[in-house]
N, C-alpha and C positions, 0 to 999 in steps of 0.2 A: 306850492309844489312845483318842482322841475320835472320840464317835460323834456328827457332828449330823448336826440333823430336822429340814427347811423342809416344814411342811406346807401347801401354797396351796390352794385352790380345786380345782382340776381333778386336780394332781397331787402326792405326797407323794417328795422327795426325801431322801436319804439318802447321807451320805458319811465314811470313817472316815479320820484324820487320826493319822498318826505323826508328830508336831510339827508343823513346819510343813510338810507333805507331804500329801497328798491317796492315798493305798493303792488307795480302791477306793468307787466310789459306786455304787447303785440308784437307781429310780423305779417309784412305784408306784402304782394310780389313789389319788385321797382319797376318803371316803365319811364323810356327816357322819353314817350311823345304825351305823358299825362301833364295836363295844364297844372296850374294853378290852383284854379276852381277847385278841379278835382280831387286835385290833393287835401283842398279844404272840404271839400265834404266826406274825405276820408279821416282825418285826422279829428276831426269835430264829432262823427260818429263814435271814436275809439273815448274823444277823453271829454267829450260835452259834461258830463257830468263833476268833473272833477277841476275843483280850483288853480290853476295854471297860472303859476305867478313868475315863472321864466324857463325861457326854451335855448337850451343849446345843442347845437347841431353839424354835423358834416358830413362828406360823401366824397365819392369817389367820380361820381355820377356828371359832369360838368352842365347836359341839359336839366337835368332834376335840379340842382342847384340854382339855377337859374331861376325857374320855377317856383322852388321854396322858397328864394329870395321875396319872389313878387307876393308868393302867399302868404306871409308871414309880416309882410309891410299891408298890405290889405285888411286882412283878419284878425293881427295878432299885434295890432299897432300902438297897444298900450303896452305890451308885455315886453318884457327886459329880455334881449336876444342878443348870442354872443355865437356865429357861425365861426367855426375851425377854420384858419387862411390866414395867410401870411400877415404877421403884424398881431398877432391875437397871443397873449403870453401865454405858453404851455406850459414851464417847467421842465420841458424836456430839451436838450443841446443833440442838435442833427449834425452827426458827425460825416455825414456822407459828400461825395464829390458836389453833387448837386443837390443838396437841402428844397430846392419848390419843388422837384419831381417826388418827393416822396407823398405818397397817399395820407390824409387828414385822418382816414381811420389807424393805419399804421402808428402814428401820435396818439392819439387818443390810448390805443391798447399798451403803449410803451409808458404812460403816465399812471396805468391805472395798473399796470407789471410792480413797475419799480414802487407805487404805495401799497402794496398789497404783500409782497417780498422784503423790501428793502434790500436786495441782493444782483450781484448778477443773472439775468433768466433770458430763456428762449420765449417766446411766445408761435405759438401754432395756431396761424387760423383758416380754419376749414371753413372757405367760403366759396366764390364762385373761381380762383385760382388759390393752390395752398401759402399762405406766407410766413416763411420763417423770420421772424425779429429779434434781434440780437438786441441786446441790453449791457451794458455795461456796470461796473459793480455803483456807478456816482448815479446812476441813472439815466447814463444819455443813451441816443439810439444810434446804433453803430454800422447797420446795414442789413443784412442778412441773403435769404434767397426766395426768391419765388418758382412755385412748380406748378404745372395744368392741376385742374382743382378735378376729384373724384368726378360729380355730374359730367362736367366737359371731357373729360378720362371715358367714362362710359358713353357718352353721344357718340362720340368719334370713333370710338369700338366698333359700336349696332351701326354707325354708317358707313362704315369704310369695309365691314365683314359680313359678305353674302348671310353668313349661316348664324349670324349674332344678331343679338336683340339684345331691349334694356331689360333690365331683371331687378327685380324688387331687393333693395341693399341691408341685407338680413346677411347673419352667419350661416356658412351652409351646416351640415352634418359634422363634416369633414374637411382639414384641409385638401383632403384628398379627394377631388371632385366626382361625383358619379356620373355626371351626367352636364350639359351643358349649362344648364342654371346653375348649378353646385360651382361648377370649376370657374362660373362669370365673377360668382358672388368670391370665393376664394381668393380669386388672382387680387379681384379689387379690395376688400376691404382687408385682406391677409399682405398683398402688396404693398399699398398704402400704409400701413401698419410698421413694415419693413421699411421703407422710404422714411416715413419720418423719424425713427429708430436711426438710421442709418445719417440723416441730416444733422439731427440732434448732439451726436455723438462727435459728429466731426466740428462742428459748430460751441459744440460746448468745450472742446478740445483747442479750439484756436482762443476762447473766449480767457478762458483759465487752464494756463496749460499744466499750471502745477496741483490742480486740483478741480478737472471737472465735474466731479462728483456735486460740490457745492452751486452748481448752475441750477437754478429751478426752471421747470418745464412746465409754461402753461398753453393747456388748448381752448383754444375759443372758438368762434361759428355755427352758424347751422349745422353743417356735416360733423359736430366731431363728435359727438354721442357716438357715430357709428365706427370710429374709429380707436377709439382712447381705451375700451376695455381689450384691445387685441397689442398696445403698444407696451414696451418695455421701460420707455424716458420718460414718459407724461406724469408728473406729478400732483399736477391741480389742474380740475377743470372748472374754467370758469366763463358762463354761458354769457353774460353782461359784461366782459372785462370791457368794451368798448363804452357800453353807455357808462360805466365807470369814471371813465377816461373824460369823457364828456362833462358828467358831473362836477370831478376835479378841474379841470378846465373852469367852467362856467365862476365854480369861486375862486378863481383866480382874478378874473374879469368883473365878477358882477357888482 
């Protein structure tokens, strides 16, 4: 079984893979001042029981990284391991100004777009900032845009506004807010809804100009459950496209 590790900013995902099958995933917070150790005694609680016969992995995280690195040469030092970083074959051609600034998970979700599609697609993922990825029809990744991510959208609301507070990220009644939890939850997940709507559109628009329509729209992240049934572009959600990505990768390498 393949075990991979998207480790992001906010949150560290985990999913174990009998071929091409998906068995059984976790989530768990990240923490850039967790050792090693720790990370091994979390990671061994989730899959002690299950036969681990290769680990692929990446992050955004550069201290976590580190860490996994140490853990996984410690722990896991029979087990065939292929970490996303430069030199490791994607399948995916970085078409950007500067190809090493682009995020490991960004790759991952662009390899796992274009096997899933075969097409040109956006990818949205609601994570701890929102990131639009642009795909091209061959399959490379072409750039896109990043925006404050919903949670961080909301922190900075309830802190910066005497009379605000965080509110539980449910639909209200109404777009029409009644009341100030009504109108927090509106703006946010009705705005957000709007925003990616509105990125989508423009983005699918420069992608193929003579025929946006054929651009697939996929959303991925923790946050996007709460946003994809209020959007108009979203066409596939898919909760794994990262460890996907991972997966593909790994037998590329292994």
């Amino acid at each position: 079984m393949l075990l991979a590790i998207d480790v992001g900013n906010t949150n560290t995902v985990m999913g174990v893979f009998d071929g091409d099958e998906m068995r059984d995933s976790w989530r768990i917070k990240s923490d850039a001042r967790t050792t090693a150790d720790e990370l091994a005694l979390a990671f061994r609680g989730l899959v002690a029981d299950l036969p681990v016969t290769g680990i692929a992995a990446c992050s955004t995280v550069p201290a976590v990284m580190r860490e996994l690195r140490t853990m996984l040469a410690r722990y896991y030092a029979g087990v065939p391991t292929v970490l996303v970083e430069p030199g490791v074959r994607t399948g995916v051609s970085i078409l950007t100004d500067n190809p090493k600034e682009v995020g490991t998970d960004r790759i991952c979700n662009t390899a796992a777009a274009y096997h899933l599609t075969g097409s040109p697609c956006v990818v949205v993922d609601f994570g701890t900032s929102t990131n639009f990825d642009v795909i091209s029809p061959r399959g490379d990744f072409l750039g896109g845009a990043l925006a404050p991510g919903i949670e961080i959208s909301l922190d900075a609301l309830a802190a910066r506004a005497a009379q605000l507070r965080k509110v539980e990220l449910v639909a209200p009644r109404s777009p029409i807010g009644k009341n100030t939890v009504e109108s927090l939850q509106s703006g946010i997940l009705y705005g957000f809804a709007g925003q990616v709507d509105g990125m989508v559109r423009r983005l699918s628009s420069a992608l193929v100009p003579d025929d946006p329509a054929a651009v697939h729209v996929i959303a991925t992240g923790g946050l996007a459950s709460l946003v994809i049934d209020h959007s108009e572009t979203v066409t596939r959600y898919e909760p794994a496209l990262t460890l996907i990505g991972l997966r593909l990768i790994w037998e590329r390498n292994a």
